[in-house]
N, C-alpha and C positions, 0 to 999 in steps of 0.2 A: 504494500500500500504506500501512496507517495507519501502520504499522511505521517506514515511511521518511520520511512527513508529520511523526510527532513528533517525530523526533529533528532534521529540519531548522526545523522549529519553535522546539525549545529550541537547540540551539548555535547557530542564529542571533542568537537573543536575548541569550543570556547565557554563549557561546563566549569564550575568550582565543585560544587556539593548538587548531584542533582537524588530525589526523595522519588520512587517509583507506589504511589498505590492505586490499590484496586480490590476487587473481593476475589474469593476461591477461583484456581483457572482464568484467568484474565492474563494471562501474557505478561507478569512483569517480570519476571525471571528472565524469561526469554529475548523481551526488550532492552533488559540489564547487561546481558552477555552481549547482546550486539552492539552497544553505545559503548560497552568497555573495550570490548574486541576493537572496534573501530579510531578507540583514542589510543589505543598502544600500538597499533600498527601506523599511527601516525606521530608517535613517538615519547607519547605522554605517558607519567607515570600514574598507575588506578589503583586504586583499592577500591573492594568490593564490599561492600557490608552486609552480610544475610540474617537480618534479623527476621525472617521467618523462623518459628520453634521446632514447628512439625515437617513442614517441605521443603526439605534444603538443595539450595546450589551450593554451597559449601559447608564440608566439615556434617559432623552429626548432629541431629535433633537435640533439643533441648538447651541448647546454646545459641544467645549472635554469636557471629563467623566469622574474619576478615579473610580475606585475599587477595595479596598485594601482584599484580599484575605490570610486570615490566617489557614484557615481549611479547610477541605471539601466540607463541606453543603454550603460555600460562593461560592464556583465555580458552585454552580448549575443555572440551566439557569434562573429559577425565579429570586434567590439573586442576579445576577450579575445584573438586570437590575437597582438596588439599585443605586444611586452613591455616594460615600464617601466624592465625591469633583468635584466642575465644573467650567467650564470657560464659560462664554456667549462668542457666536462669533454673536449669531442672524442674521444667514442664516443657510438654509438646501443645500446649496450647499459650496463647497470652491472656487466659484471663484470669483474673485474678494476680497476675503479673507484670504491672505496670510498673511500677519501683523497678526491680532489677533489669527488665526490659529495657526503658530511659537510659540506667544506669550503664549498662552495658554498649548500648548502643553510643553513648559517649563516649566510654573509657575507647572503644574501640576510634573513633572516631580523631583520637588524641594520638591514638596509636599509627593512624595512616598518616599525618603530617609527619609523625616523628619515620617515618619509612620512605620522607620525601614523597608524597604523593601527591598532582598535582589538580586529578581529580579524583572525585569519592560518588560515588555511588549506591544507593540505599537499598535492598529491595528489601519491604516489609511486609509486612503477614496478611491475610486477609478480613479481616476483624474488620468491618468499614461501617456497621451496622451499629443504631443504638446510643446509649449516651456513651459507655466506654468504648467503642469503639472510635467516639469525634473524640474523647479524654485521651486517649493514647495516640493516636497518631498528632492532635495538638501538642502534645507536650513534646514528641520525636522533632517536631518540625521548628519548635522554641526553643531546643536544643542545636541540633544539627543546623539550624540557618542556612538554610538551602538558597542558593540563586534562581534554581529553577524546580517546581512540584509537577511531576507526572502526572495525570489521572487517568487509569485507564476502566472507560464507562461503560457500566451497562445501565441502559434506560438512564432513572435518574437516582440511582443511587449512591452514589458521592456529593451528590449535592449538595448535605449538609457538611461534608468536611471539605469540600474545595470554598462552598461560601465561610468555613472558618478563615482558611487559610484567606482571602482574599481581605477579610475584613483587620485580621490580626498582623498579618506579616507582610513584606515587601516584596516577597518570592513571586517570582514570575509562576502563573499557573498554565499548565498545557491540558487540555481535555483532548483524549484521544477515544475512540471506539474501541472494544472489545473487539477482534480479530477473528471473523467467522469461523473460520477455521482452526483456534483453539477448543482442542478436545476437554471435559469435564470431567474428572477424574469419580472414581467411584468412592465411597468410605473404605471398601477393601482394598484399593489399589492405593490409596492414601497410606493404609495399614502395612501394606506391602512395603511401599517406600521407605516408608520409615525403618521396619523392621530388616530391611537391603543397609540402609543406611548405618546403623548399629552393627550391622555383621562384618561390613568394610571396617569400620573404625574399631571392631575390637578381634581386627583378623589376629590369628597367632603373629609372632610370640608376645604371649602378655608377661607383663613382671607380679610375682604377687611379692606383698607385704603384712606381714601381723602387725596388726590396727590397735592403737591403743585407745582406750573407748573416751577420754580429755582433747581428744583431737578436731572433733564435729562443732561445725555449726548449723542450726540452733544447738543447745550443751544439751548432752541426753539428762532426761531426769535422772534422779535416784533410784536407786533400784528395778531402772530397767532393763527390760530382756531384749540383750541380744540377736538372739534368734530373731528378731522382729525387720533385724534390718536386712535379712539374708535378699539377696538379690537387689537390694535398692539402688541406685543409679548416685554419684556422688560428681562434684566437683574438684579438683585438684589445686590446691594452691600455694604458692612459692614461697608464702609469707609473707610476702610483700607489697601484694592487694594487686597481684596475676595470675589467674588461674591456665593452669602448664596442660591442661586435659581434662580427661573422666576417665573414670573407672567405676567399678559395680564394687558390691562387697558381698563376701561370703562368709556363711557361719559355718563352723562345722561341731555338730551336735557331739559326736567324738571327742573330741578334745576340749570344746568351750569355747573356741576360739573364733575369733573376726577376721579376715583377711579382706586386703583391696586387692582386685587383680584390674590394672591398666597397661596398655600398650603402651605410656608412658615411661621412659628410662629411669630418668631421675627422679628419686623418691618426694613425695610432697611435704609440706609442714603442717598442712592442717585438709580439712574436707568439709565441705560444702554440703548436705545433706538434700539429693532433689525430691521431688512427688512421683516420681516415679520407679515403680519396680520392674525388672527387664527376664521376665518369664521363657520360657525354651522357645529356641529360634526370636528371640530377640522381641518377643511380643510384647505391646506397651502394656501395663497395669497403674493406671492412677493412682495413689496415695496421699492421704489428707493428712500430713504431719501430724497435726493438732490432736484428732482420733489416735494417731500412734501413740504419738504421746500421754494425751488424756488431760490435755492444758486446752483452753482455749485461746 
C-alpha cells in the first residue's frame, strides 16, 4: 500500500522515537521491522523496543525487549528475536501491569541512547480498549516522547487514544488502515506462540543454581512452602536495577530444595518473582501472587 511505503519511507529517514499502536493482529510488528529494516540499511542506528508481553518480535514473553539493530542481517526475522536487553514485567498480558510496563519501557529506552541509537522504535501491545487501555498507552507516550505516533485503525477504534494523544502531546499522529490482508491469529495459535517462544529461550544448556529463599522479590512470607513456587517463571537480576534474563524454579520434594534453572551464565543477585507458572511444553498458567501468598 502507498499509504504504508510513505510513511516507512519518511520515519525511517528522519524518525527520532517513533510509538506503533493498534489492537490484536493489526500489523505493527510487521510495520516495525520494515521502518527498522529500512533505516539500517540506510545506515542509521535502531533499537527496537517490544513491549508486547505475550506476542513477541523479540526475546521471550513476559518481558519489554530491546534490539539494537546496526546492519542488515540484525533486522532479519530470526536475529530480531535475539534481545540485547530486557525488562521482566512477568505476565503475558499488560493488565494489571502498568507500573512495570512504563517502567521498563523506559529503562529500556535509556538503554538504546546509551547503545548510540539514532532511532527507536516502539511496538506495543494490543490493549487499545477501555479506560486502561487510553491509561497505559498515555503514560508510554508521556514517557517515551515520540516525534511521530503510529495508529494503525480499524473502524474507529483508537479514536479515543489518538484524540489523547492529539490533545496532550506535540507528536505528530499518523492514522493508517489495518492491512486486509493481515491474518487474525486464533487464542491457540496465540498459545502456540508463546509456548514456541519459551522453548527457544530456554533451549539447553541451562545453568541451575540452589536458591536461597532471602533472594525474591516480593520477600516470601514466613513460613512459607516452597513447593508453591515449583515451576514459576522468575526475573534475573545483576543487583544493580538490570535484569540479565529468566529462568523458572524448581522444587524438589526429595531433598527440600529450590533451584533456578536459566540459560543465563552468570549467576544473579537477586529474583524477581513473575505470575506466571510454565507447565510441560512450556504452557502458560497464570498466578495471582497475593493468593500464593495469602496477603492482599
Amino acid at each position: 500500500m502507498e499509504q504504508y511505503e510513505a510513511v516507512v519511507e519518511r520515519v525511517s529517514a528522519t524518525g527520532r522515537v517513533a510509538v506503533l499502536i493498534g489492537g490484536m493482529d493489526s500489523g505493527k510488528s510487521t510495520l516495525g521491522r520494515k521502518i527498522a529494516g529500512a533505516a539500517v540499511r540506510a545506515g542509521r542506528t535502531v533499537a527496537y523496543i517490544d513491549a508486547d508481553l505475550g506476542q513477541k518480535t523479540v526475546g521471550p514473553p513476559t518481558s519489554v525487549t530491546l534490539r539494537v539493530l546496526r546492519e542488515a542481517a540484525d533486522a532479519d526475522q530470526e536475529a530480531m528475536t535475539r534481545p540485547d536487553g530486557l525488562y521482566f514485567v512477568g505476565s503475558t498480558s499488560p493488565q494489571g501491569q502498568l507500573l512495570p510496563l512504563v517502567v521498563g519501557t523506559g529503562r529500556l529506552l535509556t538503554r538504546a541512547w546509551d547503545e548510540g541509537a539514532d532511532l527507536v522504535v516502539v511496538d506495543t501491545s494490543g490493549l487499545v480498549s477501555g479506560v486502561y487501555g487510553q491509561l497505559l498507552k498515555y503514560h508510554k507516550i508521556e514517557l517515551l516522547e515520540p516525534d511521530v505516533v503510529i495508529g494503525l485503525q480499524r473502524g474507529e477504534e483508537l479514536d479515543p487514544i489518538l484524540g489523547i494523544v492529539h490533545r496532550f502531546f506535540d507528536s505528530e499522529v499518523v492514522e493508517l488502515p489495518v492491512d486486509p490482508e493481515v491474518r487474525s491469529l486464533s487464542v491457540e495459535e496465540r498459545a502456540r506462540n508463546r509456548e514456541a517462544a519459551f522453548a527457544r529461550y530456554f533451549a539447553a544448556p541451562l545453568q541451575r543454581w540452589r536458591v536461597k529463599p532471602t533472594v525474591f522479590m516480593p520477600a516470601l512470607p514466613a513460613l512459607f512452602e516452597h513447593s508453591q513456587l515449583d515451576r514459576l517463571l522468575v526475573g534475573l537480576s545483576d543487583g544493580e536495577g538490570t535484569y540479565i534474563g529468566l529462568g523458572y524454579l524448581e522444587y524438589s520434594d526429595e531433598e527440600g530444595v529450590l533451584r533456578l534453572l536459566s540459560p543465563v551464565e552468570g549467576g544473579p543477585k537477586a529474583l524477581k518473582l513473575g505470575s506466571v507458572r510454565l507447565e510441560d511444553g512450556f504452557k502458560v498458567r497464570r498466578v495471582d501472587l497475593r493468593n500464593l501468598f495469602g496477603t492482599d
